[in-house]
C-alpha positions as CSV (number, residue, x, y, z in Angstrom):
1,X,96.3,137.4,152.8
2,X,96.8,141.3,152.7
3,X,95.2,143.5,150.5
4,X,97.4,144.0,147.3
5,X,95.3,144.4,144.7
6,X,97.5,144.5,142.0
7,X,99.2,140.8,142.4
8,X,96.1,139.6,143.7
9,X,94.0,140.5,140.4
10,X,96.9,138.5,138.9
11,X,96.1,136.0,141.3
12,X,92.6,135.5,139.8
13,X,93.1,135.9,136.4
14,X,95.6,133.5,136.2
15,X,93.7,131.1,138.6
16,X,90.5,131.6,136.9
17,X,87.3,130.4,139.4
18,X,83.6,129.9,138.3
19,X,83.1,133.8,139.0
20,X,85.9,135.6,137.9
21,X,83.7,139.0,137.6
22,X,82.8,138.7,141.2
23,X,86.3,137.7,142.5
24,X,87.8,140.9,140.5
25,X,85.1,143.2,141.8
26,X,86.0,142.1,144.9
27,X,89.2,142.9,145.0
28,X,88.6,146.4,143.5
29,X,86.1,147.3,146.0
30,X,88.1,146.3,148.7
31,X,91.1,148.6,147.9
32,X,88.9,151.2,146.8
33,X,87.6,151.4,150.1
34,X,90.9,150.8,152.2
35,X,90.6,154.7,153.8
36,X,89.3,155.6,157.0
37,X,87.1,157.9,155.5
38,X,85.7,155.6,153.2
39,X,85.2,153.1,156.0
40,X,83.8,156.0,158.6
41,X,80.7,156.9,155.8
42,X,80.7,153.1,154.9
43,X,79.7,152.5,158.8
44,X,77.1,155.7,159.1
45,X,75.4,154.9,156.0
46,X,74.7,151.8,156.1
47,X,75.3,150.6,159.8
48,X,74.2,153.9,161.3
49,X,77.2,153.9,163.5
50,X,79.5,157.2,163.9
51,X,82.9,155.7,164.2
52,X,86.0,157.3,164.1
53,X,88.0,154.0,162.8
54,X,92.0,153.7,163.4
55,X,94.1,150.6,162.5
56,X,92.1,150.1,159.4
57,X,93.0,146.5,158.1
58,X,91.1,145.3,154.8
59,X,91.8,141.5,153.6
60,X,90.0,139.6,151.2
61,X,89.5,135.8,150.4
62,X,91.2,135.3,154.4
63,X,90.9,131.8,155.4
64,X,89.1,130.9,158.7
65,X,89.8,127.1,159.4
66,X,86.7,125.3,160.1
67,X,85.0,124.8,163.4
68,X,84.0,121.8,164.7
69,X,80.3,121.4,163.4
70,X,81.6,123.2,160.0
71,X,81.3,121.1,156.9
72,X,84.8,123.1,155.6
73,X,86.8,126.5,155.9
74,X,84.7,129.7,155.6
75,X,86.3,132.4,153.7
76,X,84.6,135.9,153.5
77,X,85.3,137.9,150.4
78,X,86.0,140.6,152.3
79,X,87.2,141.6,156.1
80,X,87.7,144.9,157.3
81,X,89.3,145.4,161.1
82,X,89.8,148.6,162.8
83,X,89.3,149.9,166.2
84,X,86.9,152.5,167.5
85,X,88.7,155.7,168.8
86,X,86.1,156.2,170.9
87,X,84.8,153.1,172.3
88,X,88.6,151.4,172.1
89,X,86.9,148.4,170.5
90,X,87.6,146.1,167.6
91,X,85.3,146.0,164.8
92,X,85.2,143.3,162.5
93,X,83.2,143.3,159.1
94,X,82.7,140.1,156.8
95,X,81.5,141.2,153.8
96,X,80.1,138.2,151.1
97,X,79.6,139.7,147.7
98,X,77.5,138.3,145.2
99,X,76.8,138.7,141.6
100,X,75.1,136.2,139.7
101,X,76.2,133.3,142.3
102,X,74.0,131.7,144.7
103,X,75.2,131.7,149.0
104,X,77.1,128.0,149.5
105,X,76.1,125.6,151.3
106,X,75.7,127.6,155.4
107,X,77.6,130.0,154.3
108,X,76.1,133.2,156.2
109,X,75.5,130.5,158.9
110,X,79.4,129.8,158.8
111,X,80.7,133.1,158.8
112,X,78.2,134.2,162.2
113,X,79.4,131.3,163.8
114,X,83.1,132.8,163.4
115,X,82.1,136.2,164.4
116,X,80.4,134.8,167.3
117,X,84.0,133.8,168.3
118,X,85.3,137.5,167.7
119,X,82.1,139.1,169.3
120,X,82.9,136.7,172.8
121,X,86.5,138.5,172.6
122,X,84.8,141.6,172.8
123,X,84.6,142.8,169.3
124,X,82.1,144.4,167.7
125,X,80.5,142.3,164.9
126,X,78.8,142.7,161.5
127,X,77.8,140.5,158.6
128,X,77.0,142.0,155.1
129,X,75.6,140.0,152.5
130,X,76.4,142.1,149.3
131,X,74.1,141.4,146.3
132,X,73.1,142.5,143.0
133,X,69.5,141.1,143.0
134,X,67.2,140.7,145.8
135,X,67.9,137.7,147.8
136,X,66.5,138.0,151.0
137,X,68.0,136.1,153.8
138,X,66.2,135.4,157.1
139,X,68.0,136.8,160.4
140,X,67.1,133.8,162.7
141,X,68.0,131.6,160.1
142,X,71.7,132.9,160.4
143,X,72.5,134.4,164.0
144,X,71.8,133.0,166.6
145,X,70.1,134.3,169.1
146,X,72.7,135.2,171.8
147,X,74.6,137.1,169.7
148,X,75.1,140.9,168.8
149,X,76.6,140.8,165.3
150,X,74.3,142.6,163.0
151,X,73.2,141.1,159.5
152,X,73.0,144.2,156.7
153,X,71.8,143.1,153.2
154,X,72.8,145.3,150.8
155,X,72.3,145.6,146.8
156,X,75.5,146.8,145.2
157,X,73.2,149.5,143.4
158,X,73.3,151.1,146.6
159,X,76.7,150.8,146.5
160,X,77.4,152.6,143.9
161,X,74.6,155.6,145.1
162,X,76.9,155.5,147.5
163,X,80.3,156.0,146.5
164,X,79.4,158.8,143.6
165,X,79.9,161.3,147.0
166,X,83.3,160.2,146.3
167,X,83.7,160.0,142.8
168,X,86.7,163.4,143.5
169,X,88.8,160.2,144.1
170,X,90.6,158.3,141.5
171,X,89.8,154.8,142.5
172,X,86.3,155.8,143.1
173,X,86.0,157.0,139.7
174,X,87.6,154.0,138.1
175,X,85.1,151.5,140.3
176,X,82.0,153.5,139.5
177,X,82.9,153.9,135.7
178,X,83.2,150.0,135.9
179,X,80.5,149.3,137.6
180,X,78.2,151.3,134.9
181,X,80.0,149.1,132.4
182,X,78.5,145.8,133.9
183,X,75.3,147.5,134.5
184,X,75.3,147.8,138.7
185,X,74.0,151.0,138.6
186,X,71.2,150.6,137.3
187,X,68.3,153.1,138.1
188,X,65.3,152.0,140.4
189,X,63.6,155.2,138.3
190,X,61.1,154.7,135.3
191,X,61.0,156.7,132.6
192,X,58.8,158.3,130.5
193,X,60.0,155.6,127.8
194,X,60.3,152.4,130.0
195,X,56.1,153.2,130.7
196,X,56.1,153.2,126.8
197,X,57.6,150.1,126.2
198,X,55.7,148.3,129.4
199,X,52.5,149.4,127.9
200,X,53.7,148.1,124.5
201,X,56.1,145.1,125.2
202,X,53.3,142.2,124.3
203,X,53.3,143.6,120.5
204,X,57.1,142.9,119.9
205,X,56.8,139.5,121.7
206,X,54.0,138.6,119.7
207,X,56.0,139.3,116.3
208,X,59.4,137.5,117.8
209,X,57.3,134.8,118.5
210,X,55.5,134.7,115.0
211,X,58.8,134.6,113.6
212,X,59.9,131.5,114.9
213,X,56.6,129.6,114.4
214,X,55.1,127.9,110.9
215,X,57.3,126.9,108.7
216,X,60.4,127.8,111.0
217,X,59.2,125.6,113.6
218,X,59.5,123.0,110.9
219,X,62.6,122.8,109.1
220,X,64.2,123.5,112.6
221,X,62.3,120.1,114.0
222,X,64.1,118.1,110.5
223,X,67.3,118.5,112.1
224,X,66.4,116.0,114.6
225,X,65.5,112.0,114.4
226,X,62.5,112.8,117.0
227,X,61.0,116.0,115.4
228,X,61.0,117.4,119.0
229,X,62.3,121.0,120.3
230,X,63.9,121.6,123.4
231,X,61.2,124.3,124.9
232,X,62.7,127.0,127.0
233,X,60.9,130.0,128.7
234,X,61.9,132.3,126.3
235,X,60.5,135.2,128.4
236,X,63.1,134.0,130.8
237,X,65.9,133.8,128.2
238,X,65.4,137.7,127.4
239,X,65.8,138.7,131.0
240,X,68.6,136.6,131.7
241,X,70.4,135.7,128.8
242,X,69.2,138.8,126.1
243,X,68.1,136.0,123.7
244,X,64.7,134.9,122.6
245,X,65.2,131.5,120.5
246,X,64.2,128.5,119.5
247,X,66.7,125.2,119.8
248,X,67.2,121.8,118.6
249,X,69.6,118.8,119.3
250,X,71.1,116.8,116.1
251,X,72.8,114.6,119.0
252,X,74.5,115.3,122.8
253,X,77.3,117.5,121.4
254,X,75.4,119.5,118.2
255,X,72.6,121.5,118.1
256,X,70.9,124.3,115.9
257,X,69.7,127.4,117.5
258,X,67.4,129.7,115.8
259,X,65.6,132.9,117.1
260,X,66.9,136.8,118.2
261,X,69.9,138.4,119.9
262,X,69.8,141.3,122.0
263,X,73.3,143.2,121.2
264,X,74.6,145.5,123.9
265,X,76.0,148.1,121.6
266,X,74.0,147.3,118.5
267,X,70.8,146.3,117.1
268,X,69.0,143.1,117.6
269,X,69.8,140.2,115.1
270,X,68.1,137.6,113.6
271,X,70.4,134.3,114.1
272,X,70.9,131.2,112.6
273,X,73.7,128.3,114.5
274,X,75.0,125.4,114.3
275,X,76.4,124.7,117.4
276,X,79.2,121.9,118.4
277,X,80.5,121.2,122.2
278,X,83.9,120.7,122.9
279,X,83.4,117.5,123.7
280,X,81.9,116.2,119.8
281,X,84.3,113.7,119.5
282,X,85.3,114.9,116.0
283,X,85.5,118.3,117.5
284,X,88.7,119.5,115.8
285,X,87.7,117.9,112.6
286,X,84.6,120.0,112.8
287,X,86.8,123.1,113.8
288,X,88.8,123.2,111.2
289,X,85.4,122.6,108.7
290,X,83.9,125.6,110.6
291,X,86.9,128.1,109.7
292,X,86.9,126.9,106.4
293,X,83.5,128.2,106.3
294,X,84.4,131.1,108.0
295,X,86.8,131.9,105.4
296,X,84.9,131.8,102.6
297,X,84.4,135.5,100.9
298,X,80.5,133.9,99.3
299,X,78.8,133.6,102.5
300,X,77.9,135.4,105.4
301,X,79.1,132.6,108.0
302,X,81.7,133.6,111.5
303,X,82.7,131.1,114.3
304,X,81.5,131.7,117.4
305,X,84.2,130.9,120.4
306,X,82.2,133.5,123.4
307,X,79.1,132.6,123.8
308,X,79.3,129.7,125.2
309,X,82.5,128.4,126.6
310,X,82.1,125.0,126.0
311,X,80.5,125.2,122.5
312,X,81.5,126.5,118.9
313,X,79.5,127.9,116.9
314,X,79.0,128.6,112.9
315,X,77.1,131.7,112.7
316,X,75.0,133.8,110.7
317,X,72.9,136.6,111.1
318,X,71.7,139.7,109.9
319,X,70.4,143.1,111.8
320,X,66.6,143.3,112.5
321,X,67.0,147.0,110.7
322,X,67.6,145.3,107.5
323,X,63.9,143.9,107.5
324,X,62.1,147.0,108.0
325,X,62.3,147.6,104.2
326,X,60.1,144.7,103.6
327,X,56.5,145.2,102.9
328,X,56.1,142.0,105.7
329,X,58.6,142.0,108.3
330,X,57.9,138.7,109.7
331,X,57.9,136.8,106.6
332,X,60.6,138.2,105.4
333,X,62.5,137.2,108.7
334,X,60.9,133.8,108.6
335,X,62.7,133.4,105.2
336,X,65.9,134.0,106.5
337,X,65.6,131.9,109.2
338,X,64.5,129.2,106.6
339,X,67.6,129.6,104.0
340,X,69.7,129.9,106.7
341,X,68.8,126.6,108.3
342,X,69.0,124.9,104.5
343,X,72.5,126.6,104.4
344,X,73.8,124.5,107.7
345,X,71.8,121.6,105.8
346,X,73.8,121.8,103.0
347,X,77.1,122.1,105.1
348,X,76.4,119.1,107.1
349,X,75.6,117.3,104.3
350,X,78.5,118.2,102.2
351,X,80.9,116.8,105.0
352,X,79.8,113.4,104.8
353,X,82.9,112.2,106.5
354,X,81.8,113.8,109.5
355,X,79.4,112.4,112.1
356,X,77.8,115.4,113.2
């Protein structure tokens, strides 16, 4: 389909996929870049091609109908056609972006194939596979080797190096301010401060971890028939999910998660949840329990319906900058944790009709 982004992000928003961050950045970057100056720097930086580019054509999600040793269609996220001034000849770009999402199954593989088939009718090929983490791809694994298109891996941090030449434009602004707001630009620079907090960062895990040990450990374990804990990597869970908890199961759909939240525009928070999936099947009984909870002016409980789309939750929690008046910071955190489990306790047990 042509580029028009404007009915096209209401395309994706009303026809919501798995990745509806990377489908709308897509779509922003495309038209962003839809100028032939845009497309001539584009080609110099990071091809190291001078090109004077006419006919400039930009499409995105375009169909190609699979070939015959394809397992389906192939459809780049982006594809950029325009023709050389000088040389007269076509060049075709396939662009994949990726944010958190993994390639699909011969995907790069897929899309050569289909240049392949342009590059025989004399065009000029490239594949770009456009990522926010390192994911390196081997060349031989995806082109074979008769074949001129070029494979560019590119991280959208340098992407967004990139573009701030441009930032005079208003589209350019708009994608760059964006782009700060889900964190692509991130610097590849350390600070004076990040070598602080490296050469400090086991203390803080050491006292997250203290928190959630003892006596925490063990009223979260009562929750559960088997006195066992689902054990995560919580290193893991701070880098990917800015959480370092501890969790429990009270069946399939219900579960009690206890432990620390990094907030992107607060402080962190020491939380306490009681969590039900949509599938519980007294789920809207449950609902309606939770917002009387919720309601109530003498606690401190909220619902939770973002976190996790498939799961409720009945929270409560309480900024880590309200311990630090405490003569011991972790036991007084420990304590909270510890009423605050009793508290869910005394909710479950006060809705005995309820088969939580």
């Amino acid at each position: 389909m042509e580029l028009k982004m404007f009915s096209n992000i209401f395309y994706l928003l009303k026809n919501a996929s798995n990745e509806p961050r990377e489908d709308y950045l897509t779509e922003i970057f495309a038209e962003t870049i839809n100028e032939n100056q845009l497309v001539k720097s584009f080609m110099k930086i990071f091809m190291s091609k001078n090109i004077e580019p006419s006919g400039l054509k930009i499409n995105t999600q375009q169909t190609f109908n699979k070939l015959d040793w394809h397992i389906c269609d192939s459809r780049p996220d982006i594809v950029i056609r325009f023709f050389d001034n000088q040389s007269k000849r076509e060049n075709v770009l396939f662009i994949e972006c990726k944010l958190n999402a993994a390639e699909g199954n011969q995907q790069l593989k897929r899309y050569a194939d289909h240049l392949k088939l342009l590059e025989d009718r004399g065009g000029a090929t490239y594949l770009i596979y456009l990522t926010e983490y390192h994911d390196v791809k081997k060349e031989e694994d995806i082109l074979d080797t008769n074949v001129d298109t070029k494979f560019i891996q590119i991280r959208w941090y340098q992407i967004y190096n990139w573009l701030k030449e441009f930032d005079n434009d208003r589209l350019v602004k708009n994608l760059l301010t964006y782009m700060e707001e889900i964190e692509l630009n991130k610097s590849r620079n350390f600070t004076p401060q990040d070598i602080h907090v490296i050469q400090n960062i086991q203390k803080p895990l050491d006292l997250l971890e203290e928190s959630l040990a003892g006596e925490v450990d063990d009223v979260l374990k009562e929750f559960t028939s088997t006195g066992k804990i689902k054990i995560r990597d919580r290193y893991n869970q701070l880098v990917r999910d800015f959480k370092y908890t501890r969790q429990t199961y009270i069946s399939d759909y219900t579960s009690v998660e206890v432990g620390f939240w990094i907030l992107e525009d607060d402080y962190p928070v020491a939380s306490t949840t009681l969590w039900i999936h949509r599938d519980h099947g007294e789920y809207i009984k449950i609902e309606k329990a939770f917002d009387k909870y919720s309601n109530d002016a003498s606690n401190d409980f909220s619902i939770d319906r973002e976190t996790y789309s498939d799961w409720i939750g009945l929270n409560i929690d309480k900024s880590l900058l309200d311990f630090l008046n405490d003569g011991d910071h972790v036991g007084a955190i420990q304590d909270y944790f510890i009423a605050s489990m009793k508290s869910i306790k005394e909710i479950i047990g006060n809705n005995e009709d309820i088969n939580f």
